[in-house]
N, C-alpha and C positions, 0 to 999 in steps of 0.2 A: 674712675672705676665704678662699674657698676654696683646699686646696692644688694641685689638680687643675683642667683647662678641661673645660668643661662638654661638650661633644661627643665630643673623643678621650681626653678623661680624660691629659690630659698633664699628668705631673707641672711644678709651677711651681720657681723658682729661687728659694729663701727668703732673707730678709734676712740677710745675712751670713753662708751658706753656706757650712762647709767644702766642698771637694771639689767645685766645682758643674760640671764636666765630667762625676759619674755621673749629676745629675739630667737636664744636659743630655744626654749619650748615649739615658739611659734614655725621655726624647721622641722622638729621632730614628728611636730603634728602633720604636715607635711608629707615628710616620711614616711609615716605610719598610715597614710591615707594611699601614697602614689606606689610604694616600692609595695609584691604581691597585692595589687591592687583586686581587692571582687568587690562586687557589685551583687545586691539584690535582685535587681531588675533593670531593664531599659524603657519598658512600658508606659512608666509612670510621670506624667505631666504635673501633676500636683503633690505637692510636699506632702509622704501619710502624717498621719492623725499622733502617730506615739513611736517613732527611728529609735533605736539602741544606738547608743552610743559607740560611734566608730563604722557606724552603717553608712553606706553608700547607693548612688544610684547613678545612672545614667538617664541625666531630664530627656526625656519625650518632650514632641511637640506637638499642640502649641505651649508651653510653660507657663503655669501662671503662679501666683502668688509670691512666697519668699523666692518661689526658683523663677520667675519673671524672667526671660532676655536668656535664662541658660541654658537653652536648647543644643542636647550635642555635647554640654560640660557634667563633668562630674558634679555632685551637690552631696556635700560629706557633712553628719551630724558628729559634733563632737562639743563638749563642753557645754548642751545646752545651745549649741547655733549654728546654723549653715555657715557651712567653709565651701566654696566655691574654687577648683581646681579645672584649670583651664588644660585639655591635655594637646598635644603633640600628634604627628604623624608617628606610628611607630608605638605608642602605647597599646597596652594588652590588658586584659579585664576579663576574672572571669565572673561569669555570669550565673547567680545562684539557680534563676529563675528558669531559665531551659537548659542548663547544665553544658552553655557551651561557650570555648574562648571567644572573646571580641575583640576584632584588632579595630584601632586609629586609621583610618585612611586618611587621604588630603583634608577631607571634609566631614565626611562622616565614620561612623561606625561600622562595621561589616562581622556578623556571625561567623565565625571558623570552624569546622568540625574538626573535632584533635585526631591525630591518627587512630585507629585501631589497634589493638593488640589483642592477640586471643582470647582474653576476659570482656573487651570491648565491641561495642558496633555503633554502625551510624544507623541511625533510627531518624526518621521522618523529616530526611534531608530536604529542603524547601529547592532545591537546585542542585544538579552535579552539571559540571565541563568539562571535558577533558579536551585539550590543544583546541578550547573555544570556548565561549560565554554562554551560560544555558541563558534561557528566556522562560521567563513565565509560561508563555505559549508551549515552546520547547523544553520541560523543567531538565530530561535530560537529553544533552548532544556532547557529541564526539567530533573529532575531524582526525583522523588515522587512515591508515594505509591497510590494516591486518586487525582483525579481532580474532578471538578464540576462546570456546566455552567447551571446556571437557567436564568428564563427569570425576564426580570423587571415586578414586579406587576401593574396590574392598579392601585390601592390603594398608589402606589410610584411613580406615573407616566407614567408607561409604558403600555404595551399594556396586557401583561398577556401571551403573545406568544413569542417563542425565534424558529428563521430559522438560519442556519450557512451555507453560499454560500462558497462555491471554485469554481477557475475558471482558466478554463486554455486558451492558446493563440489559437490552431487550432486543429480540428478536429487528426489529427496524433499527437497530444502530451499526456502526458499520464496525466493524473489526481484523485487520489482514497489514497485509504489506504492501506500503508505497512506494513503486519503483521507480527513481526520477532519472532525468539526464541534464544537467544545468539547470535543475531543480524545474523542470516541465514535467508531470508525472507521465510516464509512458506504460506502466501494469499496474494492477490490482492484483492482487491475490489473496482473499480470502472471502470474508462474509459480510457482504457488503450492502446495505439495507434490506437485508433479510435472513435468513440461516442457512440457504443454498451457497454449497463451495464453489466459487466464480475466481476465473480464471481470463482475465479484462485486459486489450490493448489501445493506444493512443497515438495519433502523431501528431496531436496539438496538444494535449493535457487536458480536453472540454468532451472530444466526441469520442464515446471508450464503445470498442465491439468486445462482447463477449466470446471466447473463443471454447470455454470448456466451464459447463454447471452441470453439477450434482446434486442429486433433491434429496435432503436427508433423510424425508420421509421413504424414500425407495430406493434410492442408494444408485438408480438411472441416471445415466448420464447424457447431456444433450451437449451437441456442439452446434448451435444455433448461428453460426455464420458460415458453415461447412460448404461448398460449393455444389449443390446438389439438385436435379430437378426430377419433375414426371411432368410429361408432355403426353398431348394426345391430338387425335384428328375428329372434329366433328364435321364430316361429313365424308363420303365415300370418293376415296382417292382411284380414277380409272387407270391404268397401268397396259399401253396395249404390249403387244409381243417385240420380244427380242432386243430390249433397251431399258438399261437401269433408269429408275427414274425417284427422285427423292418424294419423300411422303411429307406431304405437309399438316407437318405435328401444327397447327398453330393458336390450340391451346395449352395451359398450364394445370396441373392441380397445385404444385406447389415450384417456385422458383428460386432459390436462396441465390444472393447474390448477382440473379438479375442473368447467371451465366446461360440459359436458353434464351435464342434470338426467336423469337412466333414469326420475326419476318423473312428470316432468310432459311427456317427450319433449322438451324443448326445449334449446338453446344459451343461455347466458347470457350476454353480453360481460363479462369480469371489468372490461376499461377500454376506454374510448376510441380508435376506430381506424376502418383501412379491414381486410375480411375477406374471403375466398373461402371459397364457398359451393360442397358439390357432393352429389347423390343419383343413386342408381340403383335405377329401380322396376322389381320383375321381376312380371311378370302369369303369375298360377295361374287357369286357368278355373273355374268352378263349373257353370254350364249350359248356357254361347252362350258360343262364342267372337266373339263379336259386339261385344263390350263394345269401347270405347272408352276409353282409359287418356289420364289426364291426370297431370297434378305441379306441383306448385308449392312455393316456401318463403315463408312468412307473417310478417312482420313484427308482434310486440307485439301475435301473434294479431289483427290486425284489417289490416294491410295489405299486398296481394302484393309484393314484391321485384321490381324493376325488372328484366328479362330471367331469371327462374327460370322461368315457366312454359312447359310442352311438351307434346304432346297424340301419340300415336298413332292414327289414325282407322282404317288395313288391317285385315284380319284378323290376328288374334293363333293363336301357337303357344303353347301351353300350358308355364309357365316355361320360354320359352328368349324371349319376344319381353321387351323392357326398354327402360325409357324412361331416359336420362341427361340430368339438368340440369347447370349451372353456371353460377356470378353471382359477383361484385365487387359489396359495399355499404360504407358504410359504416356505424358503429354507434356509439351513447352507451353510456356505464357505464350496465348493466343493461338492457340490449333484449335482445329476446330474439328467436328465430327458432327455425320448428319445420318440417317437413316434412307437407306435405298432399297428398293423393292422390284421383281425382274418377273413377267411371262414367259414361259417356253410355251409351245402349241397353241393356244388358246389364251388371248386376253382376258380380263375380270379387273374387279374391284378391289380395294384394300379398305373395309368396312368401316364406318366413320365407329368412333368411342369405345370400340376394341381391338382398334391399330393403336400402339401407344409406345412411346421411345422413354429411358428414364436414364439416369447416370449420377454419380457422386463420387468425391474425392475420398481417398482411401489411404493415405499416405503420402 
């Protein structure tokens, strides 16, 4: 038979024990150390200076002096001398010193936050989980299916409104929402090294296009990926009678997305949409101001755009007289549209740098 119980290691009362008030005391003390067990601290590696009697601690590491080796153990002043209580899986301690329970793990110690109840709160929780282990990095994460944040009712005492602030330290730091898919971030949505509302997509998680920024200073909004160009002609496009003939736009002033080809004159739709469509034809005479100026924009080269076409029939003034279209179509990924220009009567010119083709996505 063992001389000790098997949990608090309380010494037992042996058969015909002299003296058996020291073995009984030396349980009690025991007792009176392990059962509502608190603790001062867990901080503390070296033994203080002046313990009250019946004080306890939980050695820190590394231990040195009378608490040597007890890293992890309890170290109880009583009588004038460290009593050394070895604990278990399953012990609980509370803790004077940050006001919170500690449980016994396999090995070590672990802070508890106690529930809450209406008089109570969790204040300056170092980690929350919920159905997962927060991380340092992560202090707080989740793994759920459903979250839900309402507001407190007036009828409950609140206001009836719910606001949720984030904040970040300066202007170059970044602060918004990271959208992931198999943890690959694929959006951005907020402020993101800087104080403009950016609105960011991805299909690796490295190369982000911004798809919508707003300048807090002006409240302007820019969608800097929008598929949109202006095109022009430097030099003078001849056009003789009685056959459409495309104008070669094959400069740029601005090109987003690359979607204006300068070598085949055409627009490309990068995707799917509705577009506005606009040209302006400037007529150079060559022999008769007689000619009559047409325009049009061609759909996939083979059919005209529903309200583009426009026609001058007056007499023309030599580059000042100009034909201006504009249309709304819509367009598949990869249609294309190109600017065409027509003589009745009399041939002419189509003026270089005030013939110019322009379009952008619109929906």
């Amino acid at each position: 038979m063992s001389s000790n119980s098997t949990n608090l290691q309380l010494p037992y009362l042996a058969a015909n024990q002299a003296q058996k008030h020291v073995t009984v005391n030396e349980a009690l003390r025991l007792l009176d150390a392990a059962v509502q067990l608190t603790v001062q601290s867990a901080s503390l590696a070296d033994p203080p200076g002046s313990p009250g009697d019946g004080q306890a601690w939980i050695v820190a590491s590394p231990a040195t002096g009378a608490w040597d080796g007890w890293e992890g153990e309890i170290a109880y002043w009583v009588d004038g001398a460290w009593q050394r209580l070895t604990p278990r899986p399953g012990w609980r301690a509370f803790n004077i010193a940050d006001g919170h329970l500690w449980l016994r793990e396999a090995s070590a110690w672990r802070a508890v936050q106690l529930l809450p109840t209406e008089q109570a709160a969790i204040q300056n929780a170092a980690r929350i989980g919920i159905g997962m282990d927060a991380t340092s990095g992560q202090p707080f994460s989740a793994k759920l299916n459903a979250a839900l944040w309402t507001a407190l009712y007036a009828g409950d005492g609140g206001t009836g409104s719910l606001t949720t602030t984030l904040n970040k330290e300066g202007a170059g730091d970044d602060l918004g929402l990271v959208l992931q898919s198999g943890f690959v971030t694929k959006a951005l949505i907020g402020l993101f090294g800087s104080d403009r509302l950016r609105f960011a997509v991805s299909a690796n998680g490295a190369d982000f296009f911004d798809g919508f920024i707003l300048d807090p200073g002006t409240g302007i909004p820019d969608l800097p990926n929008l598929p949109r160009f202006k095109g022009y002609t430097n030099y003078d496009n001849y056009v003789g009678v009685g056959s459409w003939t495309t104008i070669g736009i094959n400069n740029t002033d601005y090109n987003d997305q690359g979607a204006f080809d300068a070598g085949t004159n055409r627009f490309v739709a990068p995707v799917a949409g509705t577009y506005l469509f606009g040209a302006s034809l400037l007529y150079k005479v060559n022999a008769s101001t007689n000619a009559r100026m047409r325009g049009r924009l061609l759909l996939n080269g083979t059919t005209e755009i529903r309200g583009s076409f426009g026609e001058i029939s007056g007499a023309h003034q030599s580059e000042a007289t100009a034909l201006w279209l504009q249309t709304l179509t819509p367009l598949a990924e990869g249609d294309t549209v190109e600017l065409q220009a027509y003589f009745r009567a009399a041939d002419g010119y189509f003026a270089a740098n005030g013939t110019t083709f322009w379009g952008t996505k619109i929906g």
